[in-house]
N, C-alpha and C positions, 0 to 999 in steps of 0.2 A: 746887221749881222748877229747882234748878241738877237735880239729875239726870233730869228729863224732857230738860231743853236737852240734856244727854252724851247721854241715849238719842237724841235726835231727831238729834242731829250724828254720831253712829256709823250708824244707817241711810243719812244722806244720804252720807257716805264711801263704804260698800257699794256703793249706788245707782251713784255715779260712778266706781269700779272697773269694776265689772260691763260695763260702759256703754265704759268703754275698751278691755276685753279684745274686743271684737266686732271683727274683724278690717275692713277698709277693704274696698271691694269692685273687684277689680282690674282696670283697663283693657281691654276688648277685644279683642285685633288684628283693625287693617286686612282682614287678607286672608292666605291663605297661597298661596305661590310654590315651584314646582320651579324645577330649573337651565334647564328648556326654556324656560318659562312666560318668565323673567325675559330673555333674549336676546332676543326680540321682543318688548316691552313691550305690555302689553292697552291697546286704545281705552278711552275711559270706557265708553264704550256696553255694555264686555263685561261678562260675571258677574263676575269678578276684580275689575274694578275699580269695577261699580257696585253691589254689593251682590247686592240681592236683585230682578236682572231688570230696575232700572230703566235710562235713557236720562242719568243726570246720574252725574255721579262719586259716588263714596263722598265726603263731607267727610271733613275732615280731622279724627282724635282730638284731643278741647283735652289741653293738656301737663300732667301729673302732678306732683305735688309728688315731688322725690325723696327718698326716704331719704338716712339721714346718711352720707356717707362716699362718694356717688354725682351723678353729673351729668346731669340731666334733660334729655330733648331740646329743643332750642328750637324754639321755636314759629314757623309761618311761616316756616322755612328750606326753601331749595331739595331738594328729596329724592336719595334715593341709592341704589336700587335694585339688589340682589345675585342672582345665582343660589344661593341658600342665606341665611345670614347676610349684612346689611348693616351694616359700619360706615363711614358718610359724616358726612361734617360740609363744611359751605359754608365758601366761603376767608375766613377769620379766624372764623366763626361757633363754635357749642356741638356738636360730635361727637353726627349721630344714628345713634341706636342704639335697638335694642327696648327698648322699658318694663323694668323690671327689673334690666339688661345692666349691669352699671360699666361706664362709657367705656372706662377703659385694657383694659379686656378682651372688649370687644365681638366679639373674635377667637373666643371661645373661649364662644359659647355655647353651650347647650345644643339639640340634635336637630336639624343646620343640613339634615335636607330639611322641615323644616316652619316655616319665619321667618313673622316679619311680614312683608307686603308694604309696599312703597310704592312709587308709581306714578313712571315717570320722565320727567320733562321738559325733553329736550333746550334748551339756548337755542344753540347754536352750530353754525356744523358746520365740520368739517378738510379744509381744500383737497386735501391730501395722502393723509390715508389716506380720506376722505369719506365720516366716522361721524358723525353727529352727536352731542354731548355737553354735558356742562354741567362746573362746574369745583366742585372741593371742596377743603377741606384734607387730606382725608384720605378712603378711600374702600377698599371691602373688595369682591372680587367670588367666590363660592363656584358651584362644580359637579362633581359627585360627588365624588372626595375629595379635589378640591384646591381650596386657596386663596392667593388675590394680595391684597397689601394694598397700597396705591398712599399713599405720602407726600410732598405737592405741598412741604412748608415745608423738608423735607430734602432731598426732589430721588430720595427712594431707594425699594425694593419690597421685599417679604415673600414669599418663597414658603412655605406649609403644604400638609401632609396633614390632614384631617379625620378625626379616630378614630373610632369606633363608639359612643363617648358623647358626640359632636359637638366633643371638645377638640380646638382647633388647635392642631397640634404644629412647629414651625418646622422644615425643612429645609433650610434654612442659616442661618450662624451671625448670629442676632439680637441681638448686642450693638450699643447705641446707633441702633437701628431698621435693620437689617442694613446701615449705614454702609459695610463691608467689602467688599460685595457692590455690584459699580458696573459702570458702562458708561463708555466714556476718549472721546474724539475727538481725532484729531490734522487738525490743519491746517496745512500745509505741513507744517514745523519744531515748532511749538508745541506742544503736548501739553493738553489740557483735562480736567478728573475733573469728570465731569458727577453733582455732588447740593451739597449744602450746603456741603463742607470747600473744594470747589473754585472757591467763587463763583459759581458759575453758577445764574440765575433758574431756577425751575422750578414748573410747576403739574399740582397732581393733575386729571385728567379720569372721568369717567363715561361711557362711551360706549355706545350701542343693544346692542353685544357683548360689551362686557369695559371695561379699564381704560385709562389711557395717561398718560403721565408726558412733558409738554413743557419743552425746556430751550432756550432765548435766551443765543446770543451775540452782544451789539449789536454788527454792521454785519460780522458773518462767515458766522452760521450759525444753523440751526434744525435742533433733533434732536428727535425724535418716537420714543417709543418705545409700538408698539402690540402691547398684550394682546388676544387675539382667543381666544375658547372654541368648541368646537365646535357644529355647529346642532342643528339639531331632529332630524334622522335619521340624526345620528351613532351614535344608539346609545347604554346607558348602559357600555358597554366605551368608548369612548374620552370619557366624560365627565370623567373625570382628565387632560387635557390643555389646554394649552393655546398656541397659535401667535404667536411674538412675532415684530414686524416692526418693523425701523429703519430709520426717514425722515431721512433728508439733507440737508439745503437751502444750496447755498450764497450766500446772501445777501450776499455782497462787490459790491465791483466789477468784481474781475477773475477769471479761470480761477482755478484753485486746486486744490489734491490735499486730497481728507479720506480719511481710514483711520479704521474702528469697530475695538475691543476692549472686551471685556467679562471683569470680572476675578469667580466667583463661590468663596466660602470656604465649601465644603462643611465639615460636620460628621458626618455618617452614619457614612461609614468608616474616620474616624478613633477610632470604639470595637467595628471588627471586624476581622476577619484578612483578610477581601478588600476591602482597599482602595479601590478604582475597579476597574472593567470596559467591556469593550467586545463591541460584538461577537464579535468576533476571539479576544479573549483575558478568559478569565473570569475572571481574578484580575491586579489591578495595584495591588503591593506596593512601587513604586517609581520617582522620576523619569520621564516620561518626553518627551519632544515628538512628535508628530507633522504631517508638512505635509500631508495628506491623509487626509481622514477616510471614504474613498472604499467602504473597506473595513472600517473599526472602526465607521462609522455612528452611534454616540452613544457616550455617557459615561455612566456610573451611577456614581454615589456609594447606599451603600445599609447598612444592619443588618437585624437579626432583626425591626423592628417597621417600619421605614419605608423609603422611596425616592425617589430624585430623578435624571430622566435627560437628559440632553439631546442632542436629537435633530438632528445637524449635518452630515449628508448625506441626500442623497433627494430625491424630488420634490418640486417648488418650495419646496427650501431651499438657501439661498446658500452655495455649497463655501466653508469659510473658508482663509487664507492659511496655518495654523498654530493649531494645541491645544496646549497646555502643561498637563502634570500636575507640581505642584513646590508647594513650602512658601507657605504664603500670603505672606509678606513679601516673597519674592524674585519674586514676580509682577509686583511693579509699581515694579521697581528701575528697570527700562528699560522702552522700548516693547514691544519681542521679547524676553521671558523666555528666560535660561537656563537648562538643566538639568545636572543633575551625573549621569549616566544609572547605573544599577544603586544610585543611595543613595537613602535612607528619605527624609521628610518633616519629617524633627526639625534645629533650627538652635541655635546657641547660648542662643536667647530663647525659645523654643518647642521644645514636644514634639509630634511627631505633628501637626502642624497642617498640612494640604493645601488645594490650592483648585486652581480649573481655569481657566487663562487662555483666551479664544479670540481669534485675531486677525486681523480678517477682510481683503481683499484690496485693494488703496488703489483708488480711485474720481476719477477729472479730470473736475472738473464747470465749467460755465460757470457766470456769475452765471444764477441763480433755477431751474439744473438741478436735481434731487434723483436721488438715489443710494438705493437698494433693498436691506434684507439681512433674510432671514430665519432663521428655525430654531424649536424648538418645546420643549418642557416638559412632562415628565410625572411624575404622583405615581405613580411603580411602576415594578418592573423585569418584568413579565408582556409575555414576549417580542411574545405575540400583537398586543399596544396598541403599542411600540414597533416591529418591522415595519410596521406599517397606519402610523405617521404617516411609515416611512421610504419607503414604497411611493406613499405621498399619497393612502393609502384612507378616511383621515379626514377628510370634510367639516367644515370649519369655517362659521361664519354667514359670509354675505357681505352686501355692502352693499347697502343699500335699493337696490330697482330703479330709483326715480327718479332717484339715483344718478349708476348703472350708465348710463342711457339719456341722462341728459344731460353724462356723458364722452364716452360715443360720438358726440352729436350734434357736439359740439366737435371733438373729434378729425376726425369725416366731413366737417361742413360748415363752414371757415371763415367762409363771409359769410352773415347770415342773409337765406333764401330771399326773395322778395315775397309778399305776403301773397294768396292766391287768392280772385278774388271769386265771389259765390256762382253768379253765371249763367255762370261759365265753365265751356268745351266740356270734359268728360273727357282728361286725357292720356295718351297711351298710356305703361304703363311702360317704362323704360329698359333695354337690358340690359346686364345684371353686367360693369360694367369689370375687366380683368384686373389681377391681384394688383402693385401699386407693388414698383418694382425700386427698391433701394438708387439715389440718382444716384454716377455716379462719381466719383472722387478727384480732386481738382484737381491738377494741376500740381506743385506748391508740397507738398501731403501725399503724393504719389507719388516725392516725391524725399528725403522723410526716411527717414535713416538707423536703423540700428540703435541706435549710439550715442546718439541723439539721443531713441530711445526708453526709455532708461534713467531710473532713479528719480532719483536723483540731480542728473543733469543737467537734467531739469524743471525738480525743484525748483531747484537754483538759477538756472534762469532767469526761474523765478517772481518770485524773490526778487531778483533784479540788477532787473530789470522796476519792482517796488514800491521797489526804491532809488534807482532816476529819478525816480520821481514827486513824491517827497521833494525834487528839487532846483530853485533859484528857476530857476537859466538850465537848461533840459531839453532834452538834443539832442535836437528833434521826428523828425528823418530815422533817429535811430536807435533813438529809440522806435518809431515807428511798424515799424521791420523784423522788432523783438524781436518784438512782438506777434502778425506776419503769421507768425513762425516757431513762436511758442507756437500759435496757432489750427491751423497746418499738423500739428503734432504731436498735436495734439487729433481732428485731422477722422480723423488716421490710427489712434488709436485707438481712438476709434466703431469706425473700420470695422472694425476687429481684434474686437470684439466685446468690448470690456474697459469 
């Protein structure tokens, strides 16, 4: 008896080996998405998103057990849609990612023109840039071989190239989620480091075309920084690019000067012999500044395997104030970086360590104006794709038509029309009023001075202004003068075109 029980308990053993080795049978994907496909998101209605022809959505895959050592998507979170790989996760939620992907490397999947798809659903839309989006913690957007990573809880962004075995390779320096690499605001006097270190709030977005990174200063400012990828008939030549745009907002109470700078810690040329380039000059091995990029047109940091360019003159991009090429450390000693002109990139604490300051032109906004800057990003130094975005031969997506149509209604018609009833006579149409003339200068901004248009002396009459206001007994008669002088100085440089 006892060795029939051993034989019967050694088959059943067998049995239940056998039985485990059969491997699980592995999740589906949704759907797969090009870089085109994902910039206009498919209706349900469509084959992408409804499967096989039908008129309802695809549902949603139920969540998988994850392997050990791995973080499983969570379920019934908001989605996150990429042109290539998606890594999104909703604010404070569980990082979604394709089945399989580790979280922390969702960067780095494998064959990113063939993802999972997930369908995107806007909840919001931005007065400002007027994308609609939705918010995540974290959020990835890929097309052809580049990619942005957008990190709402640190405030900061990722630029990659995409390799041939779908690895995302970082092109600038990714330590502590490329922390190093930031965007500054100054208001007035103050200076701001817009991500995590700096204190300032910030939320990752998802938008219909790319990514965007929102940062809050209660009761000064709102900065918008939008990732925008090229459209549908750009072509897969300029699908390595991508078009950033910084929104303004001054939300005070009163006038106010903002200035943007962007500080980014190249790492490409600091393991090759040319350094940085430019248009102009194909090799920069050393210091240098420039106030006009009129003529050098972008910046390359680059090696034998990768590239990263940025594209800072041309059509509809914002001429910046100043380019700095210098040691990363010394970038962000002051506002306006110095250089040491014909010395290396090596400092006491550091070897070889460069980065490229840009600093763009200061901006006198009234309460609830916004301020506009652009320029663009690309993974390659192939002259042909740099030209086309210095030329503005690269179309980027633009914003839904509905949009588009009802700016324009706003901007064209102040008061809304009467409402026309049905049995009314035909009107004849109107014809085309001629083109609004600028109105002229008043008085008061026809009599400021040069001096009086100086940086400087704005500011501190900015600041004498905001020191009144501070005081219990407030000479009204002389407030009110300062004011009518800051507005006069203001109207006078609208009209300057500044």
């Amino acid at each position: 008896m006892t060795r029939l029980f051993r034989y019967t308990a050694s088959l059943l053993a067998a049995f239940l080996m056998c039985t485990a080795a059969v491997p699980a049978e592995e999740p589906q994907a949704a759907g797969v998405t090009t870089a085109r496909d994902s910039i206009f998101p498919k209706r349900s209605g469509s084959p992408a998103a409804a499967g096989s022809g039908g008129s309802q959505a695809a549902p949603a895959p139920e969540a998988q057990p994850a392997p050990e050592g791995r973080t499983a998507p969570a379920r019934q979170q908001a989605p996150a849609s990429s042109a290539g790989n998606t890594a999104g996760s909703t604010a404070g939620g569980t990082p979604a990612v394709p089945a399989g992907i580790p979280a922390a490397d969702a960067s780095e999947a494998a064959d990113p023109a063939a993802p999972a798809s997930i369908d995107f659903f806007p909840t919001d839309q931005d007065p400002y840039s007027g994308w609609k989006y939705s918010v995540f913690e974290k959020a990835t957007y890929r097309s052809g071989r580049l990619q942005v990573s957008v990190n709402g809880t640190q405030g900061s962004f990722g630029i990659y190239e995409i390799r041939d075995d779908g690895k995302a390779v970082p092109l600038l320096s990714s330590y502590d989620f490329f922390s190093s690499t930031a965007f500054m605001l100054r208001i007035g006097r103050k200076e701001y480091l817009l991500n995590y270190a700096g204190g300032i709030k910030s939320e990752a977005r998802r938008t219909e075309a790319g990514l965007q990174l929102a940062y809050t200063i209660p009761g000064k400012a709102f900065f918008l920084l939008d990732f925008v990828f090229p459209a549908v008939e750009a072509g897969r030549t300029a699908e390595s690019a991508v078009q950033v745009t910084l929104y303004t907002v001054n939300r005070g109470e009163n006038p106010q000067t903002f200035t943007n700078k962007a500080i980014f810690d190249t790492i490409l040329g600091e393991s090759s012999s040319q350094h940085f380039s430019t248009y102009e000059s194909p090799e920069l091995n050393t210091q240098r500044k420039f106030q006009t990029m009129k003529n050098d047109r972008w910046i390359c940091s680059a090696n034998k395997t990768a590239s990263l360019a940025l594209v800072l003159s041309g059509a509809g991009i914002s001429e910046p104030g100043s380019v700095t090429l210098g040691p990363i450390a010394s970038l962000s000693e002051s506002w306006e970086p110095t250089v040491n002109d014909g010395k290396g990139f090596s400092t006491v604490l550091s070897y070889n360590n460069s980065g490229v300051a840009v600093n763009w032109k200061t901006a006198y906004l009234l309460p609830g104006q916004v301020d506009t800057k652009r320029f663009a990003i690309a993974a390659t130094h192939d002259r042909r794709l740099l030209d086309a975005l210095e030329s503005g031969g690269v179309p980027f997506a633009a914003k839904a038509e509905a949009v588009q149509d009802r700016q324009q209604e706003e901007a064209a018609v102040p008061l809304p029309a009467a409402e026309a009833k049905e049995d009314a006579a035909p009107v004849a149409e109107a014809a085309p009023l001629p083109a609004a003339e600028d109105p002229p200068l008043s008085p008061a901004a026809q009599a400021v001075t040069e001096a009086q248009l100086d940086f400087e002396y704005i500011q501190n009459l900015i600041d004498y202004i905001e020191s009144l206001e501070g005081e219990d007994a407030i000479n009204r008669d002389e407030y009110t003068s300062l004011n009518e002088e800051l507005d006069a100085i203001f109207e006078k440089i609208r009209s300057m075109g500044n």
